[in-house]
C-alpha angles and dihedrals in degrees: 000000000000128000114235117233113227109219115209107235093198130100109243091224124026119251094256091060090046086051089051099041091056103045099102091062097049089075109102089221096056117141126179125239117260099206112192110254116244126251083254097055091031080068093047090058096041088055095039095042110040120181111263132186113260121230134008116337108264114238122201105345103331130275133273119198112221130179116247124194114220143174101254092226085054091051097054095044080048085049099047097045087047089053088047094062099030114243142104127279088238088055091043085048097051091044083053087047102053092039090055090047097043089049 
């Protein structure tokens, strides 16, 4: 048989001392202190929150968009031969690159 759990119905702090404690944050101008963190929890971020490099990993030396103009037969042969062998136009585009340059 199972124990039955009283609830307390009272408030722990009258409604007067709810109203007071909570004053400071009624003004519409209110802005909570920034207190500077100490060395101790400067560390603890440091080693949480370690620095990471934003955005996608570079390969090679980075990558530079540029605007090619293309007969648009050309560019859905060029689609449909990149979707065949699975992989992107841009990377379709660079092996054609480096092929026509190493010839």
């Amino acid at each position: 048989m199972k124990k039955k759990i009283k609830l307390i119905s009272k408030p722990l702090l009258s409604s007067a001392a709810l109203k007071s404690m909570g004053k400071e944050f009624d003004d519409p101008d209110y802005l909570p202190r920034n207190l500077p963190l100490s060395a101790e929890e400067k560390q603890w971020v440091a080693r949480s929150f370690p620095k990471r490099a934003v955005g996608r990993p570079k390969r090679g030396k980075g990558c530079k968009r540029v605007l090619v103009s293309m007969e648009k037969g050309l560019l859905q042969q060029a689609d449909a031969f990149a979707r065949t062998h699975k992989m992107t136009r841009s990377q379709l585009i660079a092996r054609g690159l480096s092929l026509a340059m190493s010839a």
